[in-house]
TIVO-2410 file (N, C-alpha, C; in nm, 3 decimals):
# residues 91
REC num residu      c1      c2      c3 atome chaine
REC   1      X   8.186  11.610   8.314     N      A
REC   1      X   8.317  11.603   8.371    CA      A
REC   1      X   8.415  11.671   8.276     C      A
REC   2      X   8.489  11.725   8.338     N      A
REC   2      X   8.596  11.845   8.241    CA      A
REC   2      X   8.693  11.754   8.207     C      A
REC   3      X   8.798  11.793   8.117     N      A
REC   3      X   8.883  11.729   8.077    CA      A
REC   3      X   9.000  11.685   8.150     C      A
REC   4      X   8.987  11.780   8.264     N      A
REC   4      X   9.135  11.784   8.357    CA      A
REC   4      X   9.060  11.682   8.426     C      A
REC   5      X   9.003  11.725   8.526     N      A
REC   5      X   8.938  11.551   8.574    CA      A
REC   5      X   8.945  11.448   8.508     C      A
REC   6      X   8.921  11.455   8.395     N      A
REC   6      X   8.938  11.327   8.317    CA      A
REC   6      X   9.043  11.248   8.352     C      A
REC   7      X   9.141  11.328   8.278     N      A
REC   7      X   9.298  11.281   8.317    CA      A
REC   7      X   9.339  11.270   8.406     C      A
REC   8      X   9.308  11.341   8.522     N      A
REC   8      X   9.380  11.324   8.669    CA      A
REC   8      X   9.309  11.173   8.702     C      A
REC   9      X   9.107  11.153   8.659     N      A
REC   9      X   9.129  11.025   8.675    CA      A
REC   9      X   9.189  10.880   8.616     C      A
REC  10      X   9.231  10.926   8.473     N      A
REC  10      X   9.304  10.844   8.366    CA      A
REC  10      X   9.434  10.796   8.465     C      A
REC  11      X   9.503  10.904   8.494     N      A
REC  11      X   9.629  10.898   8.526    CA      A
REC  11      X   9.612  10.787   8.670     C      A
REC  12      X   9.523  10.852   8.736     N      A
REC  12      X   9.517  10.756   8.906    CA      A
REC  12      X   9.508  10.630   8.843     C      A
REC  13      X   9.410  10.593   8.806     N      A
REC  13      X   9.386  10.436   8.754    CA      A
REC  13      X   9.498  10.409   8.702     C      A
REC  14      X   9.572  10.427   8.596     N      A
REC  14      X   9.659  10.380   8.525    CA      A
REC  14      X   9.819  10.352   8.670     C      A
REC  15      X   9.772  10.479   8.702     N      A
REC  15      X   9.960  10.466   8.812    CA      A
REC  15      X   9.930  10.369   8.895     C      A
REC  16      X   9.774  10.325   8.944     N      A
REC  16      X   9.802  10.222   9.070    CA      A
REC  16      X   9.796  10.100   8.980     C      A
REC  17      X   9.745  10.080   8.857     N      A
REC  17      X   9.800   9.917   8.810    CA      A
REC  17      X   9.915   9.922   8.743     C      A
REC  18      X   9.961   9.989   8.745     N      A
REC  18      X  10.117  10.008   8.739    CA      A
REC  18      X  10.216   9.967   8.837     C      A
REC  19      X  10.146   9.993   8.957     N      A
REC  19      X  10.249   9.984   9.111    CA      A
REC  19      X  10.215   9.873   9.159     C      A
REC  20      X  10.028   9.805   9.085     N      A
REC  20      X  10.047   9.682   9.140    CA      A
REC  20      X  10.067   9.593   9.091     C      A
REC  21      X  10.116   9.606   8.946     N      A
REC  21      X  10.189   9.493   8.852    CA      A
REC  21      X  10.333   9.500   8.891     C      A
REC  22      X  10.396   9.607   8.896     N      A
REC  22      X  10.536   9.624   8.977    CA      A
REC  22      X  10.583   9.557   9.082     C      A
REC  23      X  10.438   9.533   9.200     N      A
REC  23      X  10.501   9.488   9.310    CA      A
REC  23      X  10.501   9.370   9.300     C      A
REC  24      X  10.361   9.294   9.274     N      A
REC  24      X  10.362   9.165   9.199    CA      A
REC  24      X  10.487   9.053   9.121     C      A
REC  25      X  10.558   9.189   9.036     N      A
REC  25      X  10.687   9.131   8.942    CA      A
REC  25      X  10.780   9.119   9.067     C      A
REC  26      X  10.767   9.238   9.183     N      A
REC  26      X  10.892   9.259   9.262    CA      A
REC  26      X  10.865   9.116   9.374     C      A
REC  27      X  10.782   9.083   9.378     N      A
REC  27      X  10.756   8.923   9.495    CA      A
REC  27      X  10.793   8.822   9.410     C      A
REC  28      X  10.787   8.817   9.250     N      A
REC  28      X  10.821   8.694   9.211    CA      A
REC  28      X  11.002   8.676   9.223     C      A
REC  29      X  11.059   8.843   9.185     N      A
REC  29      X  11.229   8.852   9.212    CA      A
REC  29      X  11.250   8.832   9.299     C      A
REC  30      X  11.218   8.875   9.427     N      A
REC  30      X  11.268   8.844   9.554    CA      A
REC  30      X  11.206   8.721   9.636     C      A
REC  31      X  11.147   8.617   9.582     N      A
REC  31      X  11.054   8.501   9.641    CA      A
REC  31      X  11.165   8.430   9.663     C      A
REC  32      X  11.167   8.362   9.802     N      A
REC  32      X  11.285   8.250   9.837    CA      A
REC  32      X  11.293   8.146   9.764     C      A
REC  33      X  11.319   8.035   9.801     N      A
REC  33      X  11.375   7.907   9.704    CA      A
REC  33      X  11.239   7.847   9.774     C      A
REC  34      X  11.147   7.860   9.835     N      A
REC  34      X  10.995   7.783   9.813    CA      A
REC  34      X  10.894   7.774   9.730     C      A
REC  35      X  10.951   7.906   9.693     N      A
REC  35      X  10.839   7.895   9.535    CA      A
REC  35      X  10.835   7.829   9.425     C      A
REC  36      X  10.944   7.782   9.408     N      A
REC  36      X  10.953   7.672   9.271    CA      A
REC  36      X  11.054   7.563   9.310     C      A
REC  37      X  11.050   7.453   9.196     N      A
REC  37      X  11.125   7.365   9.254    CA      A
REC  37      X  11.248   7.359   9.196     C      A
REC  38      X  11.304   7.457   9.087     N      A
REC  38      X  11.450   7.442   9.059    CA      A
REC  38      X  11.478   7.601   9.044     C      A
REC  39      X  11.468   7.684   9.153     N      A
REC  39      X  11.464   7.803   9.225    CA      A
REC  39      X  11.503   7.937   9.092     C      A
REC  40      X  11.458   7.889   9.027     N      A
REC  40      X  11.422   8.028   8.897    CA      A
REC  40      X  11.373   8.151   8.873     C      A
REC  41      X  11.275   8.117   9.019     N      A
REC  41      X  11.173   8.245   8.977    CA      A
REC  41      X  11.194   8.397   8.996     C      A
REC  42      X  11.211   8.448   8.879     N      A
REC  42      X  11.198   8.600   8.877    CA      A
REC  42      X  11.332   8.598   8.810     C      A
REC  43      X  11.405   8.522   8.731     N      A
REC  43      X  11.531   8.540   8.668    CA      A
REC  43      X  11.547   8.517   8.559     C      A
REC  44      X  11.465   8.509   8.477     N      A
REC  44      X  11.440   8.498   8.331    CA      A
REC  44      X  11.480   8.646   8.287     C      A
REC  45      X  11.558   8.691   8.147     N      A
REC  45      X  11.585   8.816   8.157    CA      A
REC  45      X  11.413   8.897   8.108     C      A
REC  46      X  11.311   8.859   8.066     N      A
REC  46      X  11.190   8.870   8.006    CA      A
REC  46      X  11.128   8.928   8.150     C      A
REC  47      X  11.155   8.868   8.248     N      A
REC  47      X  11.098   8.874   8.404    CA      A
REC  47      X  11.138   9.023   8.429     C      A
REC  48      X  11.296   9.028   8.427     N      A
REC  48      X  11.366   9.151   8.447    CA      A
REC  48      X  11.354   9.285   8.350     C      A
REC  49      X  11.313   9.241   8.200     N      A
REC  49      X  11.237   9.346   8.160    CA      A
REC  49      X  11.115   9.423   8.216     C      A
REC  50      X  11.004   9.299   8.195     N      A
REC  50      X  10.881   9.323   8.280    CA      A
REC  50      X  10.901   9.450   8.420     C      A
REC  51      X  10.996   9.344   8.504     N      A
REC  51      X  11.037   9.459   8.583    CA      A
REC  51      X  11.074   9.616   8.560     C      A
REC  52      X  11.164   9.589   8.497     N      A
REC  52      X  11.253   9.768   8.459    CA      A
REC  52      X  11.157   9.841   8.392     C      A
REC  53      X  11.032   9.791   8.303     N      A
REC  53      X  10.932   9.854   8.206    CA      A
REC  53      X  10.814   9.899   8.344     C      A
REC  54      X  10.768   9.811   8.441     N      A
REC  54      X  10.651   9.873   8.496    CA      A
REC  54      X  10.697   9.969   8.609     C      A
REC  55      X  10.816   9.974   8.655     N      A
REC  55      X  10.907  10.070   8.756    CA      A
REC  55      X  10.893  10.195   8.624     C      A
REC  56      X  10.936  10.140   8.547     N      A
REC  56      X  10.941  10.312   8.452    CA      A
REC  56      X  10.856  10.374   8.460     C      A
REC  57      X  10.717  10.267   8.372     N      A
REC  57      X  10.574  10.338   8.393    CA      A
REC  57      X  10.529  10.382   8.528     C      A
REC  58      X  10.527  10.278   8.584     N      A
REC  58      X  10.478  10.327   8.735    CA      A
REC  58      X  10.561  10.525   8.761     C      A
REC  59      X  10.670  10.521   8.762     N      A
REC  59      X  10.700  10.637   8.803    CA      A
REC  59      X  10.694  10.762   8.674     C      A
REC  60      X  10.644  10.720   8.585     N      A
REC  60      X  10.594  10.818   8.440    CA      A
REC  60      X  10.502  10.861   8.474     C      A
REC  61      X  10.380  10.744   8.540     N      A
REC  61      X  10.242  10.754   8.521    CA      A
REC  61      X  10.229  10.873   8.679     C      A
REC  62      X  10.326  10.777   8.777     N      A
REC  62      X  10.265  10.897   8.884    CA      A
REC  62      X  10.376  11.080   8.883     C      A
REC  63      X  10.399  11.069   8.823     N      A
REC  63      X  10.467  11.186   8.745    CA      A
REC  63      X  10.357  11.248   8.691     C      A
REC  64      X  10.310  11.193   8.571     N      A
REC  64      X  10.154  11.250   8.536    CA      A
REC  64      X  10.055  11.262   8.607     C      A
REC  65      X  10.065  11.170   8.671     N      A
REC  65      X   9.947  11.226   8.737    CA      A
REC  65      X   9.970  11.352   8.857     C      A
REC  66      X  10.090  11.343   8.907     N      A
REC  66      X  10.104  11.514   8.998    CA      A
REC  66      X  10.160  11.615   8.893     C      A
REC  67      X  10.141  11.575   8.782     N      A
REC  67      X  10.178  11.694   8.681    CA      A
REC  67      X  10.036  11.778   8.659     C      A
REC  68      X   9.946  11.658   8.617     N      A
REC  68      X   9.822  11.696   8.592    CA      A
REC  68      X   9.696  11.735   8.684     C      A
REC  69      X   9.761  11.671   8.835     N      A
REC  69      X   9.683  11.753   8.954    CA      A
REC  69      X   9.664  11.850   8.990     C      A
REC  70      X   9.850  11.931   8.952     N      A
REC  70      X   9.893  12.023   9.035    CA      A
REC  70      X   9.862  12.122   8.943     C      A
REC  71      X   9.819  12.114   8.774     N      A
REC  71      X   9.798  12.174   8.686    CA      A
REC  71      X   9.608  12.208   8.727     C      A
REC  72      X   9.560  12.096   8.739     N      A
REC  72      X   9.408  12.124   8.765    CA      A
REC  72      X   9.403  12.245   8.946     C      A
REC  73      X   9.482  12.196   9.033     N      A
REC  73      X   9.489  12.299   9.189    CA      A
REC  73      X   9.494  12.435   9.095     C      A
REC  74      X   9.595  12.438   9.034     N      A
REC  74      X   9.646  12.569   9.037    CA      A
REC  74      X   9.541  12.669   8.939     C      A
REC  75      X   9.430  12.547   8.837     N      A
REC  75      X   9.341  12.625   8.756    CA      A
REC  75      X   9.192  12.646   8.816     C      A
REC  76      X   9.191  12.591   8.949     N      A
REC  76      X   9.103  12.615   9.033    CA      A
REC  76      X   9.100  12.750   9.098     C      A
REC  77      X   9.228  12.762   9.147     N      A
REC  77      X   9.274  12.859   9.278    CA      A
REC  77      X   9.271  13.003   9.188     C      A
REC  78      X   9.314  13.008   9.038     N      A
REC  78      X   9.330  13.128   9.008    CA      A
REC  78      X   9.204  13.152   8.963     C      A
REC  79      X   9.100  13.056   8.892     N      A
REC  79      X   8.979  13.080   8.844    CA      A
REC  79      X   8.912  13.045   8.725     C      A
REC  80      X   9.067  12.984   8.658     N      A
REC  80      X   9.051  12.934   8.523    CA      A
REC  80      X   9.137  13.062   8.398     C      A
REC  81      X   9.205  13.135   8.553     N      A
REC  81      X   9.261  13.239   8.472    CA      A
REC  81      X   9.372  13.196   8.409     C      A
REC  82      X   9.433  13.230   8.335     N      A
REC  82      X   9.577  13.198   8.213    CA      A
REC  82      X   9.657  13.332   8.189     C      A
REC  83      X   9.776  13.297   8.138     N      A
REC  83      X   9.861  13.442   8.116    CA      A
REC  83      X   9.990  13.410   8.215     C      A
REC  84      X  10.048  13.551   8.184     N      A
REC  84      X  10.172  13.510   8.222    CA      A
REC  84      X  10.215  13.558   8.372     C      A
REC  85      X  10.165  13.483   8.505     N      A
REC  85      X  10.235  13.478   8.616    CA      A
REC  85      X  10.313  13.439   8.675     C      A
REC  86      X  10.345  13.288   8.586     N      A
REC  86      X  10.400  13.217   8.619    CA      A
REC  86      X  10.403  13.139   8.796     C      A
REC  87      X  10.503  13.142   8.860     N      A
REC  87      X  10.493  13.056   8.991    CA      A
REC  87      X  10.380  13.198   9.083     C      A
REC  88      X  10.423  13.293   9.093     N      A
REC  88      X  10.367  13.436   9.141    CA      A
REC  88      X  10.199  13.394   9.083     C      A
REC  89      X  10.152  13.358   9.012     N      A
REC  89      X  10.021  13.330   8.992    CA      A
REC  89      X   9.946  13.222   9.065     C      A
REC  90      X  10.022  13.138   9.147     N      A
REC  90      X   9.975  13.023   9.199    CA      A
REC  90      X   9.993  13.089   9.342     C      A
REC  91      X  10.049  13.192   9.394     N      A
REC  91      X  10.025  13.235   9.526    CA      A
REC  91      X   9.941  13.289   9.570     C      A
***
């Protein structure tokens, strides 16, 4: 397995437990007053870190990972060729 695969699969794994620790944090913030009995949950400022930190990652990680996809398409399509075409090289 090449290295770009590698990472494109590094990156997938990593962005979806990212999005599903995110959403997870995002049901405990928005959970009605049934979930606990002195209606707290998701308002601890530690909670709201958690939050703001896996929204970051989450959208870092899937950043990388269409950074590093679109980097592996485009070293497919030309051949593994390099140099300077810039966007004109990916057509």
């Amino acid at each position: 397995m090449t290295a770009d695969v590698t990472n494109i699969i590094f990156y997938l794994i990593l962005m979806i437990l990212m999005w599903i620790f995110f959403s997870q944090l995002d049901k405990l913030k928005a959970a009605n007053a049934n979930c606990c009995t002195n209606q707290s949950c998701g308002k601890d400022p530690l909670d709201g870190f958690f939050w703001s930190a896996f929204l970051s990652f989450g959208i870092a990680t899937t950043l990388a990972f269409l950074y590093y996809s679109g980097k592996f398409v485009v070293k497919m399509r030309t051949g593994g060729r390099t140099g300077g075409g810039g966007f004109r090289q990916m057509v």
